[in-house]
C-alpha positions as a Markdown table, in Angstrom:
| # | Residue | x | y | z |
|---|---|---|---|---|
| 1 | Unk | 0.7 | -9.7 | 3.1 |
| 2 | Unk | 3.7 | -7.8 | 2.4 |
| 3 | Unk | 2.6 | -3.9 | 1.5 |
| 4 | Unk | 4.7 | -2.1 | -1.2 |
| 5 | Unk | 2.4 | 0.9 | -1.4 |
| 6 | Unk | 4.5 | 3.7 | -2.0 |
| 7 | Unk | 4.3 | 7.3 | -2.3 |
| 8 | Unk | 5.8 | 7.3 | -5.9 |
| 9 | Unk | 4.5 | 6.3 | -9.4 |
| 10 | Unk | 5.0 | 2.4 | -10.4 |
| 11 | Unk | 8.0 | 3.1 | -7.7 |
| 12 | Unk | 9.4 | 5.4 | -10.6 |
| 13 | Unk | 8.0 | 8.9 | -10.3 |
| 14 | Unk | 9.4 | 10.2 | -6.6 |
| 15 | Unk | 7.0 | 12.6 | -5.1 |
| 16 | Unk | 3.5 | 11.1 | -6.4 |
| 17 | Unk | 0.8 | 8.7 | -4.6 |
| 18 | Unk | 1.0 | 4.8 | -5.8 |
| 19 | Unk | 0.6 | 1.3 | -4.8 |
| 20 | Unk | 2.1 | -2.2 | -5.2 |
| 21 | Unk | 1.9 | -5.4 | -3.1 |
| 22 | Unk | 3.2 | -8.9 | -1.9 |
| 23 | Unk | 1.9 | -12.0 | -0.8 |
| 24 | Unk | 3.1 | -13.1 | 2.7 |
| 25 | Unk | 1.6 | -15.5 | 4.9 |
| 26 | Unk | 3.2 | -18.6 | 4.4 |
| 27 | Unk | 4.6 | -18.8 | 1.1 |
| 28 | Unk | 6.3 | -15.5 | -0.1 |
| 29 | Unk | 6.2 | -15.1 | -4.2 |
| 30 | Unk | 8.8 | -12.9 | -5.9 |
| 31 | Unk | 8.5 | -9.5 | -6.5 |
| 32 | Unk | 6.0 | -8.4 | -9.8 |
| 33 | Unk | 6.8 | -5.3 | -11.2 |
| 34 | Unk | 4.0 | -5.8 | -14.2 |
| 35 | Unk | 2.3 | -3.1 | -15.9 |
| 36 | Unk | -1.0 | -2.9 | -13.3 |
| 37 | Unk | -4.3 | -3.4 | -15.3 |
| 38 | Unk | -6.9 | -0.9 | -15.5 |
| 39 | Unk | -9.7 | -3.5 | -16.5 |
| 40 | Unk | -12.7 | -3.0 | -14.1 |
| 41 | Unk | -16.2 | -4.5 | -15.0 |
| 42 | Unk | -18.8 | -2.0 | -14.5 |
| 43 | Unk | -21.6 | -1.8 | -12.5 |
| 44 | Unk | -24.2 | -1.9 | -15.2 |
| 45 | Unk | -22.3 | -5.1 | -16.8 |
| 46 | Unk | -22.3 | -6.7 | -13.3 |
| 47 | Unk | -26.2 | -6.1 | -12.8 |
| 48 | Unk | -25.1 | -3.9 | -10.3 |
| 49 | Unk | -26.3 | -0.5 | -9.5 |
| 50 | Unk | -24.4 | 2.4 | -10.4 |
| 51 | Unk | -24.2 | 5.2 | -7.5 |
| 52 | Unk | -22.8 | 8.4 | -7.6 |
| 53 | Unk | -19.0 | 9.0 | -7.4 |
| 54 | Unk | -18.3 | 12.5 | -6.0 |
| 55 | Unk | -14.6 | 13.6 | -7.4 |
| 56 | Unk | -12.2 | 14.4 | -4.9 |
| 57 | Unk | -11.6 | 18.3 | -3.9 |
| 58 | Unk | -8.0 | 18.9 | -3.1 |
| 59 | Unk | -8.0 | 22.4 | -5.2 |
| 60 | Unk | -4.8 | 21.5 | -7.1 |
| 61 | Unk | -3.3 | 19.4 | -10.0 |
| 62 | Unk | -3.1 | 16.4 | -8.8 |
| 63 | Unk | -0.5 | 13.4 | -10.2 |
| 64 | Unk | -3.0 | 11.4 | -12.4 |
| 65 | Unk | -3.6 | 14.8 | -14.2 |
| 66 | Unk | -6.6 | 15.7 | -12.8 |
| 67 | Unk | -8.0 | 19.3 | -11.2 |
| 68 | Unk | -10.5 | 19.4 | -8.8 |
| 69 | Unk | -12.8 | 22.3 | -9.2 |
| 70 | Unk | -13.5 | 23.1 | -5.2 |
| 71 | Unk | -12.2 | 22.5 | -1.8 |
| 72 | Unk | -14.0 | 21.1 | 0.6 |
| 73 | Unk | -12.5 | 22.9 | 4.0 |
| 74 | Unk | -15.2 | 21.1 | 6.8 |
| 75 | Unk | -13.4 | 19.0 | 9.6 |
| 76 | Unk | -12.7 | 15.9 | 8.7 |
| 77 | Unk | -14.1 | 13.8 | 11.7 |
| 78 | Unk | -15.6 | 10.7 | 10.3 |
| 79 | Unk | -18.7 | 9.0 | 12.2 |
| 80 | Unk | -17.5 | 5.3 | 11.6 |
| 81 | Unk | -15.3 | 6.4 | 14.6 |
| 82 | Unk | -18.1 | 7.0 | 16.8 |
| 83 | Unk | -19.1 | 4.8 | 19.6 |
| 84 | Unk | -17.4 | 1.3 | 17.5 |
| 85 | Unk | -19.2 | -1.5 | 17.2 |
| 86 | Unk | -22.6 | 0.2 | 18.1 |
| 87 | Unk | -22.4 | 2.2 | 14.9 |
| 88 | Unk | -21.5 | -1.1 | 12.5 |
| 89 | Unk | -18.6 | -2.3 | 10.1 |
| 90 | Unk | -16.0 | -0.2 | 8.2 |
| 91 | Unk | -15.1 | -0.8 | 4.9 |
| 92 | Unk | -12.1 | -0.3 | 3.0 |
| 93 | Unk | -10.0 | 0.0 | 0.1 |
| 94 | Unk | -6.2 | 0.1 | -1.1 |
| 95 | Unk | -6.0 | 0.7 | -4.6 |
| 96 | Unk | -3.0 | -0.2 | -6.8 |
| 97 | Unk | -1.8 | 3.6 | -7.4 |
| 98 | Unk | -4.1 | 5.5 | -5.0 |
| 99 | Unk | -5.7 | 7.9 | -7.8 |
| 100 | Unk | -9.1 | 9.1 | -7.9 |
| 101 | Unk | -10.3 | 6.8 | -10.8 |
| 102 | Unk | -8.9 | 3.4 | -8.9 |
| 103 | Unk | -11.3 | 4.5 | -5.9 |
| 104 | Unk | -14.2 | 5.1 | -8.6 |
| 105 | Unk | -13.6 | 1.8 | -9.9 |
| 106 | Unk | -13.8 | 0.0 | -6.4 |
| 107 | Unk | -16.9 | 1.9 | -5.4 |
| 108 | Unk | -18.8 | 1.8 | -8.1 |
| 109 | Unk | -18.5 | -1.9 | -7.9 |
| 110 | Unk | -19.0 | -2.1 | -4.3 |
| 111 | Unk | -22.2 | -0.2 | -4.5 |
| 112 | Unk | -20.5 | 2.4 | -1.5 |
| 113 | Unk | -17.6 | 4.3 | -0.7 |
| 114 | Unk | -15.0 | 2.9 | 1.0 |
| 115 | Unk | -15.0 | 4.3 | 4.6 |
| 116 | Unk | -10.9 | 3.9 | 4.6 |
| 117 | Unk | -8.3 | 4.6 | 2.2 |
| 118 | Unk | -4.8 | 2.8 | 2.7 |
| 119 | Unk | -1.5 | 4.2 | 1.4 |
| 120 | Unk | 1.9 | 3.2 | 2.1 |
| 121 | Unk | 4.9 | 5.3 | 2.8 |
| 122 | Unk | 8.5 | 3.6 | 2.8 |
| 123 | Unk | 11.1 | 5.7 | 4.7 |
| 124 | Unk | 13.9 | 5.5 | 1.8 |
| 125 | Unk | 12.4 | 8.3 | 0.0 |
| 126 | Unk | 8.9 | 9.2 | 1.5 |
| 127 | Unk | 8.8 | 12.6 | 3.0 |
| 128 | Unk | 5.6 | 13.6 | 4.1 |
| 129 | Unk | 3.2 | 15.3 | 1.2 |
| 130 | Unk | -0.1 | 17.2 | 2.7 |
| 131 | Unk | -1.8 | 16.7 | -0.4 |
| 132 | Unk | -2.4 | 13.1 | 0.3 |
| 133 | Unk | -4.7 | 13.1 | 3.3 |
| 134 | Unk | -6.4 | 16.2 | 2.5 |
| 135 | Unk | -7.2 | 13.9 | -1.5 |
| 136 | Unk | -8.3 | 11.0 | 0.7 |
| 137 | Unk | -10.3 | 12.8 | 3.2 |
| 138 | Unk | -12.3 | 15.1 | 0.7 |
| 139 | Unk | -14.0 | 11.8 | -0.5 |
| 140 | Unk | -14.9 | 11.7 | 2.7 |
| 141 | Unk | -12.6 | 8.2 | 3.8 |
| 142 | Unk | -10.1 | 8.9 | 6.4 |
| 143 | Unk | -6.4 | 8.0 | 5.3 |
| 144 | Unk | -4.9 | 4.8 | 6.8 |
| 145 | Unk | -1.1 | 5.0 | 6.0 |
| 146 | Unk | 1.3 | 1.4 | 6.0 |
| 147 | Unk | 4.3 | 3.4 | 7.6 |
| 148 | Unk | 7.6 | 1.3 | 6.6 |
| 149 | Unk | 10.7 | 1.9 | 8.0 |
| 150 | Unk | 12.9 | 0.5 | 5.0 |
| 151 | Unk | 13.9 | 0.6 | 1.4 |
| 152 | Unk | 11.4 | -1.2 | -0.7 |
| 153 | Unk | 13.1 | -0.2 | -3.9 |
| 154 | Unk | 16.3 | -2.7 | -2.5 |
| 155 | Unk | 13.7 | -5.5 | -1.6 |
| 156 | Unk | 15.5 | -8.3 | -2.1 |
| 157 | Unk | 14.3 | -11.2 | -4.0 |
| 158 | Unk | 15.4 | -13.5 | -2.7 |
| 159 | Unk | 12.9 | -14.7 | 0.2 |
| 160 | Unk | 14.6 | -15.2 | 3.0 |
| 161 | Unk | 17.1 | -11.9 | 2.4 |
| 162 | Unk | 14.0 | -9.6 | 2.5 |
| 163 | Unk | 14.7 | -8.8 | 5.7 |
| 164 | Unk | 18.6 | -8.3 | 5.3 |
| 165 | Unk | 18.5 | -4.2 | 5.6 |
| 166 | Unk | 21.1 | -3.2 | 8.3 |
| 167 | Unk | 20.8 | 0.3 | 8.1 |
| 168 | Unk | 17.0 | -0.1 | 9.3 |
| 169 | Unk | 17.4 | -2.1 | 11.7 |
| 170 | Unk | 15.8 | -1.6 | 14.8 |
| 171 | Unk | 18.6 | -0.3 | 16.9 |
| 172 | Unk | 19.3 | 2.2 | 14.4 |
| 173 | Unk | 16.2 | 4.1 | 15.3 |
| 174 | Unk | 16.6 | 3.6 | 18.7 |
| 175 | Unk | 20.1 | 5.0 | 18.5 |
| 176 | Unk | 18.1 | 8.5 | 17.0 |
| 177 | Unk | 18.9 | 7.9 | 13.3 |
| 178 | Unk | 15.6 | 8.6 | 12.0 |
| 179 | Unk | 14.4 | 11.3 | 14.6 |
| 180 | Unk | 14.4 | 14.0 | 12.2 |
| 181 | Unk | 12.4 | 11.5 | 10.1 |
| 182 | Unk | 10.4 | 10.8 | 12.4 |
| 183 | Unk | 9.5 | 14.0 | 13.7 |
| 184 | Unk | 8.8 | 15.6 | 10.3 |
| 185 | Unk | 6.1 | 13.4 | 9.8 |
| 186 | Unk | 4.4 | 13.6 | 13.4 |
| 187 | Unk | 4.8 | 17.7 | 13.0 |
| 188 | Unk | 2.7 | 17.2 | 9.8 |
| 189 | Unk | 0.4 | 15.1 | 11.0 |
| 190 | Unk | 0.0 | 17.1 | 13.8 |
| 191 | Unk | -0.5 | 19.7 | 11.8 |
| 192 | Unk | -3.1 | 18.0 | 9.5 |
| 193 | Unk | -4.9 | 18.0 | 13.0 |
| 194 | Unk | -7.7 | 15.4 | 11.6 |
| 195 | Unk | -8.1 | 11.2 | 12.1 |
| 196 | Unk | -5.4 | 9.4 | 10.8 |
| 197 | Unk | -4.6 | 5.8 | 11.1 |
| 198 | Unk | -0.7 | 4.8 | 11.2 |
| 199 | Unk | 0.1 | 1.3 | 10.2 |
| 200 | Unk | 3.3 | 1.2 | 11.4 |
| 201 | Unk | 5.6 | -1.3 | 10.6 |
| 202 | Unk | 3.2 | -3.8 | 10.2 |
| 203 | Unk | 3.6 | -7.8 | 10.4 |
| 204 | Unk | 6.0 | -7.7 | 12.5 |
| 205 | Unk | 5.7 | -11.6 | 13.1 |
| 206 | Unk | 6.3 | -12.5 | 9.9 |
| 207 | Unk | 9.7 | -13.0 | 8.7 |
| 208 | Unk | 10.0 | -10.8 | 5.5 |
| 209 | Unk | 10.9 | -7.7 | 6.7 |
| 210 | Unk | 14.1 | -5.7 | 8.5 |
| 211 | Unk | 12.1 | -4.8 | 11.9 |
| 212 | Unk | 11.1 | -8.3 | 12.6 |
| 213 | Unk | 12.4 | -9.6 | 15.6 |
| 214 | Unk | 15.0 | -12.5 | 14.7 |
| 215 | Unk | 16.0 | -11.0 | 11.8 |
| 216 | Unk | 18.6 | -8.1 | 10.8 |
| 217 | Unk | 19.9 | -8.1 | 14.2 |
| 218 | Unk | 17.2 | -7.4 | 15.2 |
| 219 | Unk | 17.4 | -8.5 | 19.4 |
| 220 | Unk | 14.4 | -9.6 | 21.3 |
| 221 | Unk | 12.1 | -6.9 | 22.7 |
| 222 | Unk | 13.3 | -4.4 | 20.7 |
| 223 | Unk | 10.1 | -4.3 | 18.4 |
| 224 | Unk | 8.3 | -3.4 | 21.4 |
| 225 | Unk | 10.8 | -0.8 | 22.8 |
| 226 | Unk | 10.8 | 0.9 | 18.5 |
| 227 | Unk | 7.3 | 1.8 | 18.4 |
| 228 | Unk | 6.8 | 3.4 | 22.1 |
| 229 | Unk | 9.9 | 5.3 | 21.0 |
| 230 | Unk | 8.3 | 6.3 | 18.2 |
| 231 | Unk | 4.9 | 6.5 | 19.6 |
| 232 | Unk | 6.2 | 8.8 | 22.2 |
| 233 | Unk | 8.2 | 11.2 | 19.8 |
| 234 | Unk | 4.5 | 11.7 | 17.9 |
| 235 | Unk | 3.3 | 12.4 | 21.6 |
| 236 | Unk | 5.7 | 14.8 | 22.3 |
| 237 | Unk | 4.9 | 17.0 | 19.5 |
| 238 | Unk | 1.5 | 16.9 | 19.7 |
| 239 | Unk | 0.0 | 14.5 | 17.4 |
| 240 | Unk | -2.6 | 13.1 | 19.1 |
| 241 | Unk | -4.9 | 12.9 | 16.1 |
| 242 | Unk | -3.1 | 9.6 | 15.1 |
| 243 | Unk | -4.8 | 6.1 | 15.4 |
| 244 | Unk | -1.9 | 3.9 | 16.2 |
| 245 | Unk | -2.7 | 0.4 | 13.9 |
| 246 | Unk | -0.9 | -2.3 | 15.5 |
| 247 | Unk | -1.2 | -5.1 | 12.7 |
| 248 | Unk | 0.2 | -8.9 | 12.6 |
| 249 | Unk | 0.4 | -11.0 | 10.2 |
| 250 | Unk | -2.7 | -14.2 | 10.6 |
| 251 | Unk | -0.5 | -16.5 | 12.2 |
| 252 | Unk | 1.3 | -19.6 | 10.2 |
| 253 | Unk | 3.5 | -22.4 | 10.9 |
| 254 | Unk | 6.4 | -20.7 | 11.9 |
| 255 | Unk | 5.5 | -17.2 | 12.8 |
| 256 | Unk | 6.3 | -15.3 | 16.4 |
| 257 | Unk | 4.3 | -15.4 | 18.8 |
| 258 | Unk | 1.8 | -11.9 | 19.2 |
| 259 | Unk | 2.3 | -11.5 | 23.1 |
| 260 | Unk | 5.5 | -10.7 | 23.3 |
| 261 | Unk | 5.6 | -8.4 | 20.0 |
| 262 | Unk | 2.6 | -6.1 | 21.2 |
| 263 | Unk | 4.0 | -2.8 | 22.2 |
| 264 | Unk | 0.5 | -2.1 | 25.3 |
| 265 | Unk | -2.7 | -0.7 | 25.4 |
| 266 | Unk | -1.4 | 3.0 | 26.3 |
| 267 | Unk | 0.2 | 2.7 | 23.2 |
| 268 | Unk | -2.2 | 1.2 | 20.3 |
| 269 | Unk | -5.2 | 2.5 | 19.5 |
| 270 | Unk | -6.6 | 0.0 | 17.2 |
| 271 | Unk | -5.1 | -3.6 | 16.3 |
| 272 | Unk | -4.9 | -4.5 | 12.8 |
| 273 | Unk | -4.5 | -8.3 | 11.1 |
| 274 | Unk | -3.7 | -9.7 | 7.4 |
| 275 | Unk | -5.4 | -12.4 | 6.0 |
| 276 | Unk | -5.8 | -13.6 | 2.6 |
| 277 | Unk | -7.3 | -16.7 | 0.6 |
| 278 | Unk | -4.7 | -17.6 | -2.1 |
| 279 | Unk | -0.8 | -18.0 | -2.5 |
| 280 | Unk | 1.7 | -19.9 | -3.4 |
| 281 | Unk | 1.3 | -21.9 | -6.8 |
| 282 | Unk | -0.9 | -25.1 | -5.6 |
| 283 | Unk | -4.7 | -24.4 | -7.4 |
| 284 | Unk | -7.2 | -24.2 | -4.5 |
| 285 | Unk | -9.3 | -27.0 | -4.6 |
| 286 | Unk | -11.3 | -25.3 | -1.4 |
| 287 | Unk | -11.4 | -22.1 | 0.4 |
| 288 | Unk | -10.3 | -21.6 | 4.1 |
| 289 | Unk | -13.2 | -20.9 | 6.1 |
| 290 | Unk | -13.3 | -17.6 | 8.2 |
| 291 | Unk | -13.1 | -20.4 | 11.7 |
| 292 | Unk | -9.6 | -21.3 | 9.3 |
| 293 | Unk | -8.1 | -18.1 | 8.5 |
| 294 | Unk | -8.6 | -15.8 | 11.1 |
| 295 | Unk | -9.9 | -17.1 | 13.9 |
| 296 | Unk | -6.8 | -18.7 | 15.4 |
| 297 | Unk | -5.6 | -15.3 | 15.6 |
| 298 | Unk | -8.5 | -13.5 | 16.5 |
| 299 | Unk | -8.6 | -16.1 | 19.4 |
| 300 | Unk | -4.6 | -15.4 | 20.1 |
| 301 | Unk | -5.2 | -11.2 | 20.1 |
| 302 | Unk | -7.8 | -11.8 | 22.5 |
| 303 | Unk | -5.5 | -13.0 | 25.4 |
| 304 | Unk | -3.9 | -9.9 | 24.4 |
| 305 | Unk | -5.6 | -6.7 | 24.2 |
| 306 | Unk | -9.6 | -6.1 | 23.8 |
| 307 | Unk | -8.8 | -3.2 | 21.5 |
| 308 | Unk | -11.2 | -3.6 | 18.5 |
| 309 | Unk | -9.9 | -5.3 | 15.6 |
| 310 | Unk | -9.1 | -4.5 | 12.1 |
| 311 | Unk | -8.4 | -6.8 | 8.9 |
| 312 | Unk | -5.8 | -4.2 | 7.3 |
| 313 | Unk | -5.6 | -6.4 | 4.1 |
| 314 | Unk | -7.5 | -9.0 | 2.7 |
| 315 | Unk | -8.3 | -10.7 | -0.9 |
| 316 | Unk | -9.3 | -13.7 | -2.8 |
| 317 | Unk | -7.5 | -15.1 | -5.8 |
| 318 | Unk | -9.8 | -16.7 | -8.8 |
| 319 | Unk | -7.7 | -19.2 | -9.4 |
| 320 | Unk | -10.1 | -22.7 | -8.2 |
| 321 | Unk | -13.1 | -21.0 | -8.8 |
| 322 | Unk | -14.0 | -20.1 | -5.1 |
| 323 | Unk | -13.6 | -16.6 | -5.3 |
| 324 | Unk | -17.3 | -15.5 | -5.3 |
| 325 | Unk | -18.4 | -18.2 | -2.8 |
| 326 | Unk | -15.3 | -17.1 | -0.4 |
| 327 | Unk | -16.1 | -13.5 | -0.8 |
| 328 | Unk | -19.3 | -13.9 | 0.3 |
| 329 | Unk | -18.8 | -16.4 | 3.3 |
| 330 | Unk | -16.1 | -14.2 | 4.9 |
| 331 | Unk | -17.4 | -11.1 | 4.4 |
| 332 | Unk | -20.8 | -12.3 | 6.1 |
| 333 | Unk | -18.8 | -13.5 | 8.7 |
| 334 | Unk | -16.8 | -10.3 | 9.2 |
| 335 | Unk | -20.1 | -8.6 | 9.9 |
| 336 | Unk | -21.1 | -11.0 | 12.4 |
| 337 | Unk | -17.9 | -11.0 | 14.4 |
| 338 | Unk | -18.4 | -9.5 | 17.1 |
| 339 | Unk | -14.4 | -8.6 | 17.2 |
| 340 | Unk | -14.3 | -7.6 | 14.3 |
| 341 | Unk | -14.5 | -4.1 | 13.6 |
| 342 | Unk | -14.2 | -3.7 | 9.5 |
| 343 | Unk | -11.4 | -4.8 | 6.7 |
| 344 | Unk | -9.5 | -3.2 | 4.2 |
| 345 | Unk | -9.8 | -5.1 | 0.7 |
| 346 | Unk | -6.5 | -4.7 | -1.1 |
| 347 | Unk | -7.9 | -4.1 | -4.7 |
| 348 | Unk | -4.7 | -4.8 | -6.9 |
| 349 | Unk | -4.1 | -6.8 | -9.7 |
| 350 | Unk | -1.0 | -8.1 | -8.7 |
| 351 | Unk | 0.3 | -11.9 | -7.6 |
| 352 | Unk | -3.3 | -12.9 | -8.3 |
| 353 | Unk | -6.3 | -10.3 | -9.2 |
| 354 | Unk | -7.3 | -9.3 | -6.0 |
| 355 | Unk | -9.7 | -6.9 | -7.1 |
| 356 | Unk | -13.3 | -7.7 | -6.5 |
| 357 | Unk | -14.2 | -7.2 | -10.1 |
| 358 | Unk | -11.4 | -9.5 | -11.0 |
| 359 | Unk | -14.7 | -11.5 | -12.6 |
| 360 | Unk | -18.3 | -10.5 | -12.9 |
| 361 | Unk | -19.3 | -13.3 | -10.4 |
| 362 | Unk | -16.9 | -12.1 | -7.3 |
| 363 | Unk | -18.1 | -8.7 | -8.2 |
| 364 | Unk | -21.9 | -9.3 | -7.7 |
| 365 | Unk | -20.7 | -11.1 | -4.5 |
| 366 | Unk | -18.9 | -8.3 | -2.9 |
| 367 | Unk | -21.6 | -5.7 | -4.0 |
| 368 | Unk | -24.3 | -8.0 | -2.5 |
| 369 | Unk | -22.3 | -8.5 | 1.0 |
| 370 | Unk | -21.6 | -4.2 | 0.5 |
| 371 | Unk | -24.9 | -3.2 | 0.5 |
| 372 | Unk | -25.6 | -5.0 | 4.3 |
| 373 | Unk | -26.9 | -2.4 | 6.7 |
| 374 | Unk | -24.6 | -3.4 | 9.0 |
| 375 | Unk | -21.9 | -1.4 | 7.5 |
| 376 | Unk | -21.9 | 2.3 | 8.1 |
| 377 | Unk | -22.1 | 4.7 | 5.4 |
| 378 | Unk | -19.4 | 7.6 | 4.5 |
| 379 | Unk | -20.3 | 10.7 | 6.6 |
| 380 | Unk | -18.9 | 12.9 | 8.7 |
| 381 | Unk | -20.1 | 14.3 | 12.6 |
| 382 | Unk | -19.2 | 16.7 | 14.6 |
| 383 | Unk | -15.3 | 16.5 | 16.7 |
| 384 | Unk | -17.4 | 16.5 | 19.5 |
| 385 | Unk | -19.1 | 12.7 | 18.7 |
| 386 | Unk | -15.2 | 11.2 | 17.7 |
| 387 | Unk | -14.9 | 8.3 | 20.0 |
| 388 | Unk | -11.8 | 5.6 | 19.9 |
């Protein structure tokens, strides 16, 4: 799925967290730029139990408005990252504007907080902002951030010109274009000094966007050779707090092979995968089993790299009626995969409503699969205990 979470408003508003999304796996719909809807069923309506929801703590005004009454200045290590798979699953959220209330919504629903909270950050006009991990981290999730070395405000929409961006193509940044770029956000991170994941340029095997291989002259091998270059430039000054998320598309008729696209284990940390159940414009009249959707893949990484695996994005649209049933068969199955280490639900109403309250049936699906003890809860240990 193509990510258009950007660190702006609705794309409008430069400066300020937000999030927006395409479809990609086989069939890529045009680009949205609707209103989102706020409309979340509540827990009580659901039959659901309500749980707490702690506000976040980042001590300023933050973009929705809000102000945060304290600070919460503990380390931020998070104990999902200890000892994986022996501790259980990790579950996660991107929202479709990143503010406080859109988490509320999704964990009130789910029954739990989210373990992970996904951003996305374009490098058109994202400089790093420190407010944003601290937010995420203060609700105790650790910040996973889709790091996109384009413009998504010049995404073409035409389909098969996504990928035409020439100024990011991936010579460019090997020629040193983007180092001061580049370096500005490992210094920061660096800086921030606790967990993060970075998604960089993800689904690289796809088609639809300007670092895939193939595509805006872009030569062969030089996907590889782009993120140890940029790997080793967050090395170099000293951001070793950074979980390097390596993260295909599922494979499809059509898409490039993993092997030659996967940059080593020296230089990944955790390898990530997009899968959804709904695109294009034929009406389900079935849903893709787990063994369908991911397995293929999961079966293709494994020839690869043993590096634990996580679904970065995934999501169910209504339309067929299978939403509820699919939630709960691949979610079940996620917890039983041994390979599989957690997922990220993308929680946007968007091509399709994605969100798991998108009706009260897929809702008391996802809250009954949440509440399995097999995933771990929010919490924090000691630096000592991080393990990846």
């Amino acid at each position: 799925m193509r990510q258009r979470i950007v660190l702006t408003i609705l794309v409008s508003c430069a400066g300020l967290l937000a999030a927006t999304s395409m479809v990609a796996i086989a069939v890529h719909p045009e680009i949205d730029d609707r209103e989102p809807s706020l409309i979340v069923a509540s827990p009580q309506v659901l039959g659901g139990t309500p749980i707490e929801i702690v506000p976040t703590t980042i001590g300023t005004t933050t973009p929705d408005g809000t102000t945060p009454d304290t600070i919460v200045d503990e380390p931020f290590e998070y104990e999902f990252l200890d000892e994986f798979p022996g501790r259980g699953k990790i579950l996660g959220v991107t929202t479709e504007r990143g503010f406080d209330a859109d988490f509320d919504k999704f964990a009130a629903t789910a029954g739990r907080q989210p373990n992970l909270i996904q951003v996305t950050a374009g490098w058109a006009s994202d400089e790093y902002q420190p407010w944003f991990t601290k937010r995420i981290a203060n609700r105790g999730a650790m910040p996973v951030i889709s790091w996109e070395p384009w413009d998504s405000e010049r995404e073409s929409t035409v389909d098969q010109k996504r990928s035409e961006q020439p100024e990011y193509a991936l010579a460019r940044i090997l020629d040193g274009d983007f180092d001061d770029y580049i370096d500005d956000w490992a210094a920061n991170l660096a800086d921030w000094g606790e967990p993060v994941a970075l998604r960089f340029a993800h689904e690289m095997n796809g088609y639809w966007y300007p670092w895939a291989e193939g595509r805006n002259g872009n030569a062969a091998g030089t996907y590889v050779e782009t993120w140890r270059y940029v790997h080793d430039r967050f090395d170099a000054l000293g951001a070793d707090n950074v979980i390097w998320l390596w993260s295909p598309n599922v494979a499809y008729d059509g898409s490039n092979p993993l092997a030659p696209l996967y940059p080593g284990d020296d230089y990944v940390d955790w390898i990530g995968m997009v899968g959804y159940f709904g695109h294009g414009t034929a009406i389900p009249t079935r849903f893709p089993t787990f063994g369908e959707l991911f397995e293929p893949t999961l079966d293709e990484l494994e020839l690869i790299s043993n590096k634990p695996v996580l679904i970065t994005e995934t999501g169910a649209t209504e339309t067929g009626g299978f939403k509820a049933e699919w939630i709960s068969h691949t979610i079940e199955a996620f917890l039983d995969s041994p390979r599989v280490m957690g997922f990220i639900w993308f929680n946007v109403d968007k091509e399709t409503d994605w969100r798991v309250a998108s009706s009260p049936e897929s809702a008391v699906a996802f809250q009954e699969v949440a509440a399995d003890p097999r995933f771990v809860s929010t919490g924090t240990v000691p630096a000592s205990a991080l393990s990846r």
